[in-house]
N, C-alpha and C positions, 0 to 999 in steps of 0.2 A: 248477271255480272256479280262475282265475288263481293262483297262491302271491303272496301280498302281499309276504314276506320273500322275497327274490330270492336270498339265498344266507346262513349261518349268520354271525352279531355280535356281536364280543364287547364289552359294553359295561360302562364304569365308570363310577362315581357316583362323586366326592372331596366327603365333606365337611368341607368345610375348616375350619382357623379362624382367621379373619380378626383384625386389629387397627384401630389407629388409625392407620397409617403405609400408604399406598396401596404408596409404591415395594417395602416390605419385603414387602405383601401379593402384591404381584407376581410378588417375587422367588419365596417362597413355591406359589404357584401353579404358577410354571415346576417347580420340583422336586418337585411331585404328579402332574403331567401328565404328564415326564416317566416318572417311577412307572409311570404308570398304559400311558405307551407301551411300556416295556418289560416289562409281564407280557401284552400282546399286545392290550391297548384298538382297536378301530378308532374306535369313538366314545365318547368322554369330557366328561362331564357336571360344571360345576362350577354350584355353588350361587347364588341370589339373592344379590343383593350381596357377590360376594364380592370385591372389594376395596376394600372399605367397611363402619363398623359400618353396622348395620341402623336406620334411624331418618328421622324429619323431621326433627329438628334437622340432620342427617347430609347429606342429600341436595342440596344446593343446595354445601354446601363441596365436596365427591366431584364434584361433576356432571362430564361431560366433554362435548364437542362434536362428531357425530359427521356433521352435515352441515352442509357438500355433504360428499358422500363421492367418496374417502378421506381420513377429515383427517389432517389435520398430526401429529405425532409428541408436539408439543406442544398440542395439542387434544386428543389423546383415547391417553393413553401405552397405555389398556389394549387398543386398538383396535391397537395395532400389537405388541404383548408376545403375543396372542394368534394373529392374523396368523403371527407370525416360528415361532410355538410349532408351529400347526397343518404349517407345512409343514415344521420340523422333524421332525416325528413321522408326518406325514404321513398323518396323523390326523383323524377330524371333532371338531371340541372346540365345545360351547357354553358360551359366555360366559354362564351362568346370567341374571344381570342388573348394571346397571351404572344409578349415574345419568347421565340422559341431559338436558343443557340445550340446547334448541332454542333456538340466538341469535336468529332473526328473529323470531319467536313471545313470547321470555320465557320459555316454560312449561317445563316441568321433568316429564321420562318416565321409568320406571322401566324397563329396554331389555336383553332379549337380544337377543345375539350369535352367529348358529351363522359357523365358516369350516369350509371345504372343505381337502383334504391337497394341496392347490397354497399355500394361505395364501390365498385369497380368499375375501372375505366370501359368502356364501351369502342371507342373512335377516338381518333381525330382528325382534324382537316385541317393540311396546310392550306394558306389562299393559294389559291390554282391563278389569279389573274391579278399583276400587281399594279398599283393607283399610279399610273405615268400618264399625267393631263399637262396639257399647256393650255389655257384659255387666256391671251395676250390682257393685261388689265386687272383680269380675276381672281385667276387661281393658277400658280404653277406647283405640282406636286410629284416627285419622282420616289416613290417605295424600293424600286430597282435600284435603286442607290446603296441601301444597306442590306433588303430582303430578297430573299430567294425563294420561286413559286416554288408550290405543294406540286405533285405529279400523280393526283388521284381524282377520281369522283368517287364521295363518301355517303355512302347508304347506310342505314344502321335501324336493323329491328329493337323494336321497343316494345314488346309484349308487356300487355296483353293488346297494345293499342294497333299497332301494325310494323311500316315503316317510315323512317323519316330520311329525307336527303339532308348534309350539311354543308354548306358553302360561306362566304364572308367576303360581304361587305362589293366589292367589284366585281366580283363574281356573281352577281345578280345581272348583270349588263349582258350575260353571253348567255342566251337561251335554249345552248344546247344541253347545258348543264340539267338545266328544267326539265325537259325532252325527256333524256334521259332516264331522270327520276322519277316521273309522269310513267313512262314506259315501263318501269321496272317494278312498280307496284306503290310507290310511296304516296302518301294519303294529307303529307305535310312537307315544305319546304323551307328551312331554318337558315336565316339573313341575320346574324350579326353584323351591324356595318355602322361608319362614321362615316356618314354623308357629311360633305360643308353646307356654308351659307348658298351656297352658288350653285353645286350640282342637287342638293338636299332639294330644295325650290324647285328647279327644273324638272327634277327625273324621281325621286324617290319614292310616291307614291304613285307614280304611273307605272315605274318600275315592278312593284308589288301588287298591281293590279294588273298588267299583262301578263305579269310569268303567271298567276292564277287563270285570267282569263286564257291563253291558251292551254295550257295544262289543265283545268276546271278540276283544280286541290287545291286547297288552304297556302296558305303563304306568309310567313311571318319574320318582319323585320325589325331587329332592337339595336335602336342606338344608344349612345350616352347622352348623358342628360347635357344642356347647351352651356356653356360657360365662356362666359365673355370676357374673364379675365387668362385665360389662357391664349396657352399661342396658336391652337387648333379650338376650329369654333365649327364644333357637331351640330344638324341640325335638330336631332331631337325627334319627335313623331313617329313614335314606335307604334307599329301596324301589327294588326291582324285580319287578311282578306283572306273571304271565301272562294269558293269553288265559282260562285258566279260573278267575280271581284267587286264584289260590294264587301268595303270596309266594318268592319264589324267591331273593332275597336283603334282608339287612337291616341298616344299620349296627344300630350303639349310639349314645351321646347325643357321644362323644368324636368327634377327627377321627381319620378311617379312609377309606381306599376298597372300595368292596363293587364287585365283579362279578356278573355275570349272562354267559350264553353264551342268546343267543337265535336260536333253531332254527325253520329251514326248515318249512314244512308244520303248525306248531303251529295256526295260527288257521285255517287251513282244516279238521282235525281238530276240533277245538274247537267250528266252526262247523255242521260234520255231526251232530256228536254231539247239541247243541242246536240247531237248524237256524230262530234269529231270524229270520235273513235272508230266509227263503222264508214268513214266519208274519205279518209286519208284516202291518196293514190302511190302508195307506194311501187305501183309498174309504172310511176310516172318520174318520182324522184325518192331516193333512200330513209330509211329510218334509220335514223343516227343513233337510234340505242343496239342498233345491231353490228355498228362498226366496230373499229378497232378501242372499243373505251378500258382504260384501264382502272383497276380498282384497287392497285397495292400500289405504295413508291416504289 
């Protein structure tokens, strides 16, 4: 079996903590990143909104404009503070998510951002699955209110390392997404997300340890860092699980950057030892990476 990880990565999760002030956010950003370049990051992972609080009310103020692409400096500042960042550091950095306002449309995307260490844009991923929860007591949250889903599954080589799938934040909940990217060769699974106090607790680190466990690849999820005085309360506990969903790093609820060093041969290993891949019955029910999946909007 091919090695899916093409040579050893060291990656960083920042989970930050954002405000009400984009430019300060930014500013902020830039001096985690670089953080995170000089203790040896090649790919560095920054959270769901993170230059913006977290919210509907939020998302239409924040939006940026991000086509035609490239925009303007004035169109989309974070599109280009990233850009400048990535090929300073020379680094892969995903823009976790950003609001995204498509002018000819009206609607309004929830949108990572991967670039490459030249500073050019690579991807992006609208959310494919928007946060519409009712939990009577707990938590009622409707995203469908102001945001409109992404219409792709997002794959993106990253040489020399292999490839990586991108999704955000609720889009972790739907395991075909996994599947697919497990199938299709991807070696890492990148979860931008703002879990609350309520689903964070319940599901967040289970979540991140079965999309690995079934799929046996890495899987890495960054939140913002927890802040209690805002009106959205992140839970924080930004992960990085392995191919055998054993946690391998793990914030706390504050901002912090966790590393992980992920290694050559693990999910091949991983793969032998429990050998899914040779076990499936697909004469018995479909591989969903061979249906109908679409890869452009």
């Amino acid at each position: 079996m091919a090695g899916l990880l093409k040579k050893p990565l060291k990656l960083a999760l920042i989970q930050l903590a954002t405000g009400a002030d984009k430019a300060t956010n930014l500013l902020h950003t830039r001096t985690r990143v670089l953080e995170a370049s000089r203790a040896g990051a090649s790919l560095i992972v920054l959270p769901e909104c993170f230059n913006s609080p977290y919210g509907c009310q939020y998302f239409p103020t924040y939006a940026e404009t991000l086509l035609p692409s490239p925009p303007t400096a004035t169109q989309s500042p974070t599109y280009h503070a990233l850009a400048a960042l990535a090929a300073e550091t020379q680094a892969y950095i995903l823009g976790g998510s950003i609001p995204e306002h498509e002018a000819a449309s009206g609607r309004y995307y929830n949108t990572a951002l991967l670039f490459g260490p030249s500073g050019a844009l690579l991807a992006t991923h609208r959310k494919l699955h928007l946060f519409d929860i009712d939990l009577p007591g707990r938590i009622t949250f409707r995203e469908s209110d102001v945001l409109s889903p992404g219409n792709k599954v997002t794959l993106v080589d990253v040489p020399p390392y292999g490839r990586v799938a991108l999704a955000i934040c609720y889009d972790v909940r739907f395991p075909e997404l996994a599947t697919i990217a497990a199938r299709k060769g991807c070696f890492l699974l990148l979860y931008p997300g703002a879990f609350n106090l309520t689903t964070g607790k319940l599901h967040w680190a289970l979540q991140a340890r079965a999309r690995a466990m079934d799929n046996q690849l890495y899987v890495a999820m960054c939140s913002p860092a927890r802040d209690m005085q805002a009106s959205y309360h992140a839970w924080g506990h930004s992960m990085v699980v392995d191919p055998d969903a054993a946690v391998m790093a793990e914030a706390g609820e504050g901002e912090e950057i966790v590393y992980a060093q992920l290694e050559e041969g693990k999910i091949e290993e991983t793969r032998r030892g429990i050998p899914l891949y040779a076990q499936r019955r697909f004469d018995v029910y479909p591989d969903v990476s061979k249906g109908e999946v679409r890869y452009e909007e």
